[in-house]
C-alpha positions in Angstrom: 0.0 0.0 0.0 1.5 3.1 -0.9 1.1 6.5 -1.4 0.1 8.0 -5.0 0.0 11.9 -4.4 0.1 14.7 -1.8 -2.0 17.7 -1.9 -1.2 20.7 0.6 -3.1 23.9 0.8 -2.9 27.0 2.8 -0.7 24.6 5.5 1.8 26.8 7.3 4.4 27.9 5.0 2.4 26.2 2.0 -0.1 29.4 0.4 -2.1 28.0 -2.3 -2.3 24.1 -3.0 0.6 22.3 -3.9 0.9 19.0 -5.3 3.6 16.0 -4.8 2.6 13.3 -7.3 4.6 9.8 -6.6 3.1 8.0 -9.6 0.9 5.1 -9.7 3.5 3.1 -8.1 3.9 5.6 -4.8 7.2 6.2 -5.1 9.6 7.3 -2.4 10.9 10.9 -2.4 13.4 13.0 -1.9 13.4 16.6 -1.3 15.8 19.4 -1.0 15.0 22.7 0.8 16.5 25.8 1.7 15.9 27.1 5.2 12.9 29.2 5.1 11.9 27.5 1.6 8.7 25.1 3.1 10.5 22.0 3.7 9.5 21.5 7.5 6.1 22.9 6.5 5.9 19.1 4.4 7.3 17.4 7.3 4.4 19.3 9.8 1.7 18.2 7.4 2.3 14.6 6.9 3.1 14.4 10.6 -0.2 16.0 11.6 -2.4 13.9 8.9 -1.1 10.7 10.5 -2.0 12.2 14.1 -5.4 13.0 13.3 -6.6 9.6 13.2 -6.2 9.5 16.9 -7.0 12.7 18.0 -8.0 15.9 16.1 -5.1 18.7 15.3 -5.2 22.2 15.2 -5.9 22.8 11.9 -7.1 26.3 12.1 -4.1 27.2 14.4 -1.4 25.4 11.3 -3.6 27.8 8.3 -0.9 29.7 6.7 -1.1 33.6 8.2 -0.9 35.5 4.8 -3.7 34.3 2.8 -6.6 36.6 2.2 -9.9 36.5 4.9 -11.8 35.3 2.0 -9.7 31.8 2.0 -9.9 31.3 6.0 -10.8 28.1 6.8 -9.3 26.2 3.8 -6.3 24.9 5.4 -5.9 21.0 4.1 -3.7 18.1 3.8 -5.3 15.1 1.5 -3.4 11.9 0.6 -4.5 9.6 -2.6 -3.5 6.1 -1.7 -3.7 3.1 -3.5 -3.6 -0.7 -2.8 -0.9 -1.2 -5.1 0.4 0.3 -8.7 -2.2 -1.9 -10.5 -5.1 -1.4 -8.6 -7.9 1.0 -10.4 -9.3 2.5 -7.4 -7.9 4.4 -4.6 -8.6 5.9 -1.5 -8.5 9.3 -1.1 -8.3 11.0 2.4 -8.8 14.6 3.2 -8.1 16.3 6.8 -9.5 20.6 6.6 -10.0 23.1 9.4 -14.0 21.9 9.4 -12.7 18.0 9.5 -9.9 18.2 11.4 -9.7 14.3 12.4 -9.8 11.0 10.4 -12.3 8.4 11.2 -15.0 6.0 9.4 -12.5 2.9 7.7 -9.8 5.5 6.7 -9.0 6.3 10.1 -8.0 2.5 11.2 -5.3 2.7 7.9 -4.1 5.8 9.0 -3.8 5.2 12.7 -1.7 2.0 12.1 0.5 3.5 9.8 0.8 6.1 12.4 1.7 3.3 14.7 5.0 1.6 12.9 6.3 5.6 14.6 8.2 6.5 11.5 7.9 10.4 12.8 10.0 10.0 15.6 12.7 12.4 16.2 16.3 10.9 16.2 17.3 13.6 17.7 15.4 13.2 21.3 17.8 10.0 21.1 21.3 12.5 20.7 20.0 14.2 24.1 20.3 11.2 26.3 24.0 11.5 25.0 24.1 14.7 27.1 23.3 13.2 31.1 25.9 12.7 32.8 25.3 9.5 34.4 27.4 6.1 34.1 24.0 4.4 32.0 21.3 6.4 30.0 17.9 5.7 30.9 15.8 5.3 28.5 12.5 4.4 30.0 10.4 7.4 29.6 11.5 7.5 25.7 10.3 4.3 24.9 6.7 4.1 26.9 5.9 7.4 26.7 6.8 8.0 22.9 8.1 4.9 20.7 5.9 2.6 22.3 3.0 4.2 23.1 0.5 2.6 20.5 2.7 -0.7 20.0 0.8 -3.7 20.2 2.3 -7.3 21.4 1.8 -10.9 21.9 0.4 -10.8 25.5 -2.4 -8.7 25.7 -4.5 -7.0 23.0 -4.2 -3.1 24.5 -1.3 -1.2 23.5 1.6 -0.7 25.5 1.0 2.8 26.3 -3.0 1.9 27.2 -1.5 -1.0 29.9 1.0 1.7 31.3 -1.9 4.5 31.6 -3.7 1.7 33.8 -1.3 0.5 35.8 -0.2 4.1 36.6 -3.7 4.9 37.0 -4.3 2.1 39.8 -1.3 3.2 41.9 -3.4 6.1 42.4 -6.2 4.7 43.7 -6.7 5.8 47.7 -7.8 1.8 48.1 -5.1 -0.4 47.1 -7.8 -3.7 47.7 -6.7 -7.3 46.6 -8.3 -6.8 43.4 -6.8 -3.4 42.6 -3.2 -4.8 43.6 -4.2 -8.4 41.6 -5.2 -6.5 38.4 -1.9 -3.8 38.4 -0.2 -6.8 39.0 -1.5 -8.7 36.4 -1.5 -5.3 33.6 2.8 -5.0 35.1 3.0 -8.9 33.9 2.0 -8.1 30.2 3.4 -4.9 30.5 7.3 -6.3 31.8 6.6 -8.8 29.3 5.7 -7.2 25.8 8.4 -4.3 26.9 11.1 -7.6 27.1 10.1 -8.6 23.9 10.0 -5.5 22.1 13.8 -4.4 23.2 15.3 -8.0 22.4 14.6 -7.0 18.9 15.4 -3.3 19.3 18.6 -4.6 20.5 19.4 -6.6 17.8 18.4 -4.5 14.7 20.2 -2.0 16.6 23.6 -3.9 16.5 22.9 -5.4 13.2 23.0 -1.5 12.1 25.4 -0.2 14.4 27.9 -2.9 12.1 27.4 -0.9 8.9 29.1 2.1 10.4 32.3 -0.1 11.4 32.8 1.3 14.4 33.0 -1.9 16.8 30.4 -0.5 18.8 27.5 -2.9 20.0 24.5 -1.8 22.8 22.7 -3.5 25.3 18.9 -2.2 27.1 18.6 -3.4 30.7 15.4 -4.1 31.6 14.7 -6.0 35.1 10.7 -5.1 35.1 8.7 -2.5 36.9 7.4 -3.8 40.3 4.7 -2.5 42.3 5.0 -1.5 46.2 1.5 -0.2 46.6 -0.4 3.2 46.3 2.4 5.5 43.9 4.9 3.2 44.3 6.1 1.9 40.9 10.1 1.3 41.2 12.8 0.0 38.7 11.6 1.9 36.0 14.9 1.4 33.8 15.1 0.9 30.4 19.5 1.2 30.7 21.4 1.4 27.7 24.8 0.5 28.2 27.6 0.8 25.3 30.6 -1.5 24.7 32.9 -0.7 22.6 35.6 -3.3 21.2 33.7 -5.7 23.2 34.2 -3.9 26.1 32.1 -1.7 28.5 31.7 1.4 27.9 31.0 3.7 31.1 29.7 6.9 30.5 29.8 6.3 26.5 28.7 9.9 25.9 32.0 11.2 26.9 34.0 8.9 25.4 32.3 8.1 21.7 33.0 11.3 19.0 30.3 12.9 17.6 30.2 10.7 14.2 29.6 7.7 16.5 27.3 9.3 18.8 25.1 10.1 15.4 25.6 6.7 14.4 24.2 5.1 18.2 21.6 7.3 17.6 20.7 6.6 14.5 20.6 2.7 14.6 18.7 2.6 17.6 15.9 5.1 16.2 15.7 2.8 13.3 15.6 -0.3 14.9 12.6 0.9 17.3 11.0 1.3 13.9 11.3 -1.7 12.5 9.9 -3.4 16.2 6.7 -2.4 15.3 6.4 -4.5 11.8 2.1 -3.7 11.0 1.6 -6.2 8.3 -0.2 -5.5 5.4 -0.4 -1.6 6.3 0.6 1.4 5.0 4.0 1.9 6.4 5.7 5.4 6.2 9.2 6.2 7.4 9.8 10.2 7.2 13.5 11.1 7.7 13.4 14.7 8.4 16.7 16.7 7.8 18.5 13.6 9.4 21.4 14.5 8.3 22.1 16.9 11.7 25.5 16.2 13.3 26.1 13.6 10.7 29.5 13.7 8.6 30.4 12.0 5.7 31.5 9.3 6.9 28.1 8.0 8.1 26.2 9.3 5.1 26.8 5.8 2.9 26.6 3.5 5.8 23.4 5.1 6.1 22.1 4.8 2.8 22.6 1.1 2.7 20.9 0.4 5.4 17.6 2.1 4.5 18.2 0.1 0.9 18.6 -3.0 2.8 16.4 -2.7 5.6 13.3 0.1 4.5 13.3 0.5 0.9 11.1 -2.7 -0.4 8.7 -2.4 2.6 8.6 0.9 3.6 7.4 4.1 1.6 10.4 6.6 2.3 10.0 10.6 2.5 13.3 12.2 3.7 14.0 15.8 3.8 17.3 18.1 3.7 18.6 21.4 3.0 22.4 19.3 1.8 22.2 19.7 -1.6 25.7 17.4 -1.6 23.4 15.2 0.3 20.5 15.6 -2.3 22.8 14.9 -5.1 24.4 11.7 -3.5 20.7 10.0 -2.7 20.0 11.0 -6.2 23.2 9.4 -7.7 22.7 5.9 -4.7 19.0 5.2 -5.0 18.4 5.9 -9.2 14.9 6.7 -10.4 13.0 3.8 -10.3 11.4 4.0 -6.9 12.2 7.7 -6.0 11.0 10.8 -7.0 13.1 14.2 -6.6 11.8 17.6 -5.8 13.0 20.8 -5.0 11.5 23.7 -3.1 12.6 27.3 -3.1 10.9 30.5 -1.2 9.1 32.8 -3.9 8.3 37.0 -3.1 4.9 37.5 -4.1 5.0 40.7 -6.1 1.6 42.8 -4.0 2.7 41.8 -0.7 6.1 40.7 0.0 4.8 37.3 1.2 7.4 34.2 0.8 5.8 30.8 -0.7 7.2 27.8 -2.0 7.8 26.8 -5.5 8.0 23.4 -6.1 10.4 22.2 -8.8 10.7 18.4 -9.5 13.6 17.0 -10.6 13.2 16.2 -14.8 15.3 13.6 -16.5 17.8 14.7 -18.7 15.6 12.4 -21.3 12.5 14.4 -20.8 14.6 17.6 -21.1 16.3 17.0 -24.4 12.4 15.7 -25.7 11.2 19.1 -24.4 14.1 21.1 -26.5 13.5 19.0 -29.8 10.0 19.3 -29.3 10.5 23.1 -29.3 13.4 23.4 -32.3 16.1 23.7 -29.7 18.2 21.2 -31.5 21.3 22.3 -29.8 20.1 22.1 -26.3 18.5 19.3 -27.0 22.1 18.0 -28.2 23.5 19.1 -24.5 20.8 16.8 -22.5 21.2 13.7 -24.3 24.9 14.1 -23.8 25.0 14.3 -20.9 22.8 11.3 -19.9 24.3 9.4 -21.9 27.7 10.4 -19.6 25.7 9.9 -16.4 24.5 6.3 -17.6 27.9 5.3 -18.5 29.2 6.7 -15.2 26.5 4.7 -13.4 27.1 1.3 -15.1 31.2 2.0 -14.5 31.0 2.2 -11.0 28.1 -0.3 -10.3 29.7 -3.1 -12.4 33.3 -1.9 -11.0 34.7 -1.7 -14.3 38.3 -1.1 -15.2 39.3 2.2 -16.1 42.3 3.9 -17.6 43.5 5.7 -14.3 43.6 9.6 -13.8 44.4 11.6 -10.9 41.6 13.5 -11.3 38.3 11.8 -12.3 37.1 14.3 -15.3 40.2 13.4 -17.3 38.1 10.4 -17.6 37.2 10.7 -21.7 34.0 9.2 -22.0 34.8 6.9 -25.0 37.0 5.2 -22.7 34.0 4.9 -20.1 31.9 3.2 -23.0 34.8 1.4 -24.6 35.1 -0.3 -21.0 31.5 -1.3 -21.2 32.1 -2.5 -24.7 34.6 -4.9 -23.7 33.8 -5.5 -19.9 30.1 -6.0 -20.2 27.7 -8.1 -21.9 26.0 -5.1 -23.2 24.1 -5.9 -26.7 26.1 -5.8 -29.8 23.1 -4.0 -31.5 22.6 -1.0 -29.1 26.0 -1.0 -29.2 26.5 -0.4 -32.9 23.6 2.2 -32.6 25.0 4.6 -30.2 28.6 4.5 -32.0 26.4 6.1 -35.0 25.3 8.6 -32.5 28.2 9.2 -30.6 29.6 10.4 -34.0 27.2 13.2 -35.0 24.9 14.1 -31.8 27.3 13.1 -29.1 29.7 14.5 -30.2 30.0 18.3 -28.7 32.2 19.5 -32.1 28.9 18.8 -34.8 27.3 20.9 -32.9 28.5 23.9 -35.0 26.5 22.4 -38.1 23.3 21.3 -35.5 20.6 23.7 -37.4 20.3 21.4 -40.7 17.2 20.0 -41.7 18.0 16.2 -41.1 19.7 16.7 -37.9 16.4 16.3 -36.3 15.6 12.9 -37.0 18.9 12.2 -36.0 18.7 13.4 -32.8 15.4 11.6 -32.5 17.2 8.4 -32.9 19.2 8.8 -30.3 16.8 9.9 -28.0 15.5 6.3 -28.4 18.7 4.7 -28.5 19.2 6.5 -24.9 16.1 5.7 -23.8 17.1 2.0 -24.9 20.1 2.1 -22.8 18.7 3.2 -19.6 15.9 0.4 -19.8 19.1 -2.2 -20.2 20.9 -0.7 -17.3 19.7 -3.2 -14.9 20.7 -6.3 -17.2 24.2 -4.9 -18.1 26.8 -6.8 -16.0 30.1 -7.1 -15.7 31.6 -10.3 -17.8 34.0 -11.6 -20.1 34.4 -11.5 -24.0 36.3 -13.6 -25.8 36.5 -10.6 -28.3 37.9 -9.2 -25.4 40.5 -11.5 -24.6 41.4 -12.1 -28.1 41.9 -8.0 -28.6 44.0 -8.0 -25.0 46.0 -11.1 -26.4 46.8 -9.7 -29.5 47.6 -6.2 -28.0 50.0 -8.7 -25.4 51.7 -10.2 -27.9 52.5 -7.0 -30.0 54.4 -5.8 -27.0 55.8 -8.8 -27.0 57.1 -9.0 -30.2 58.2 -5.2 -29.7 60.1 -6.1 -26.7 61.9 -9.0 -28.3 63.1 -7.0 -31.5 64.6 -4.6 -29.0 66.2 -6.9 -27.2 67.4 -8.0 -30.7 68.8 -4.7 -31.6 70.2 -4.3 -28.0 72.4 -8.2 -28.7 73.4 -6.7 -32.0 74.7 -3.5 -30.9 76.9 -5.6 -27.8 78.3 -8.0 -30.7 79.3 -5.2 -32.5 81.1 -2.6 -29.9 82.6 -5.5 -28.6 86.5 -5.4 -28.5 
């Protein structure tokens, strides 16, 4: 189940309605932001729309402040879902200042995707890293936030609905034998589904904490809570306790750098996600501007693990004002199950207000249809150019070709890029001998000077196709063998050869004859 579009209008810094389509599929997205552009305005929206199928939001108080007093009241977030990309129907799901909470059959879809948590702030996780105490306690995190409206095994309330019970007994002025029997009982499912829960939160965690290669692992103490009558709820301790090279840790916050702090924090928020695994639902996992007090060095690690762990079951919505960042996920993930956007703050001419402009990212494809389609036959030219570069790039370094080295990677010629994937690759021999046609005339930056003649249009037609051919093939492309190839390097092998014997030939002669 995933989600096929995003409408927003007159939502905080959102004036007017704004779309976010994600195709029929629901693909992820990715979306760059300036500070001040709207990008936490998306975050606010989607995080409120999943909140209002447990409680109604503030709609009226989240209307964006500049609109007109003839559009008060029109404030609204509505989501198009769909079962999957085939399906013919879809749901659609509005929340407005007059409506301002889900129910009926929506609301039980929304509520547990809002479940699975995927809102959570990392970042409340880096703050623990600030007490200064030999073991974090994490207890008031977990129950009061990340498993509030978990479900488990033993009973069929939610965690946070067995702790709001037991908590509400020990506040009963009678503390009876069936008062202490039932907070006994609720602190039995309670201990238990709490056990349960971190087992796995410590394993994902460490299972995470491994693609950072930091030797790091974590542990969560949790003896139980036990119950001493009226108030008196003690050993409520959810520890987590760091070793490091297989050793303990104490006080971890003042030993680990910032990098591995990030990383602690960021496996164990991930891992809390994935304990909550709602089968069959829509499951969202927004990642907003995660990127906070996290270097380079974590950024890949990262990436692999939401492709590993998130991408085939989650729907993914991350956020970020990096556009290094922007361009890497870009460059990691591909097209086929992301979508890239950009937003940027634009001055309304009669008042000065700020709004955003949405700009999604267009293929270079699209773009060079868009020029030929408008006589831009140059341009045009430009943009298939340079996807053909960014393919070949792609296939290079995801099929870990050979290259000729350089110091510096744009001395890189791109006809040795292909000619890699000529020999290294089992690339077809037909699409091969089209784009050498093309990589002649269109491809070829110096014909550009005689672009403007009649015919060059259907030339740069067919290579439009022959591109588009290419990046359909790029997932069957791998890295292989040719015997043309070995016969070419055994050939080129024995010419040196040969050259290297005649020279030693000519070096014998010339001893024999300066020889006294």
């Amino acid at each position: 189940m995933r989600i096929t579009d995003i409408t927003i209008k007159n939502f905080r810094a959102f004036y007017g309605e704004h779309h976010f389509p994600l195709d029929k599929d629901g693909k992820n997205l990715m979306l760059f932001g300036e500070n001040g552009s709207g990008k936490s305005s998306f975050f606010t929206a989607l995080k409120t729309f999943f909140e209002a199928a447990k409680d109604s939001v503030p709609m009226t108080a989240l209307e964006n402040i500049f609109i007109p007093s003839s559009q008060k009241g029109t404030a609204a977030i509505k989501l198009s879902i769909k079962e999957n990309s085939n399906s013919s129907s879809k749901t659609e799901v509005e929340l407005t200042v007059s409506n301002n909470k889900i129910e009926g059959a929506e609301a039980i879809l929304i509520a547990t995707a809002n479940k699975v948590k995927g809102f959570f702030d990392y970042k409340s996780l880096l703050k623990t890293h600030l007490i200064d105490e030999e073991d974090v306690n994490l207890f008031d995190l977990f129950v009061q936030n990340i498993f509030v409206d978990q479900e488990t095994r033993f009973h069929s309330w939610t965690l946070g609905a067995l702790w709001e019970n037991i908590v509400y007994n020990t506040f009963k002025l009678k503390q009876g034998v069936h008062v202490r029997s039932e907070t006994e009982e609720y602190l039995e499912y309670f201990n238990n589904g709490i056990k349960e829960k971190l087992d796995a939160i410590i394993q994902d965690t460490n299972i995470f904490l491994n693609y950072f290669g930091y030797n790091i692992s974590i542990k969560l103490d949790f003896s139980g809570v036990t119950y001493h009558g009226r108030r008196d709820l003690k050993d409520k301790n959810i520890c987590l306790t760091v070793n490091f090279h297989e050793n303990h840790l104490p006080k971890h916050q003042h030993f680990l750098n910032e990098a591995r702090l990030s990383a602690l924090a960021i496996s164990l928020y991930l891992a809390t996600i994935k304990s909550n695994p709602a089968e069959g639902a829509l499951k969202v996992l927004v990642l907003d501007d995660l990127l906070i007090g996290l270097d380079m060095s974590n950024r890949l690690p990262l990436l692999n693990i939401i492709k590993d762990h998130f991408e085939e079951d989650y729907q993914i919505f991350m956020t970020t004002y990096d556009k290094i960042w922007y361009e890497l996920v870009q460059n990691f993930f591909g097209a086929s199950k992301w979508k890239y956007m950009e937003v940027y703050s634009k001055r309304l001419q009669d008042n000065g207000v700020e709004i955003p402009i949405l700009k999604q990212q267009v293929d270079y494809i699209e773009k060079a249809q868009y020029y030929l389609d408008q006589k831009d036959y140059k341009a045009a030219a430009v943009y298939i150019r340079t996807m053909f570069e960014k393919l070949i790039k792609e296939i290079c370094e995801k099929q870990h070709l050979l290259l000729e080295y350089k110091s510096k990677n744009k001395d890189v010629k791109s006809e040795k890029i292909w000619d890699s994937i000529v020999q290294q690759t089992n690339i077809n021999e037909h699409l091969v001998d089209k784009i050498r046609v093309h990589r002649g005339v269109v491809m070829n930056p110096f014909s550009h000077y005689d672009i403007e003649k009649p015919e060059y249009k259907k030339e740069l037609e067919d290579t439009i196709k022959a591109i588009k051919e290419l990046k359909s093939k790029i997932g069957s492309i791998k890295k292989t063998v040719k015997i043309s190839t070995l016969k070419n390097q055994i050939k080129h092998l024995e010419s040196k050869l040969e050259e290297k014997e005649n020279t030693i030939k000519s070096l014998r002669e010339n001893v024999k004859t300066t020889t006294p």
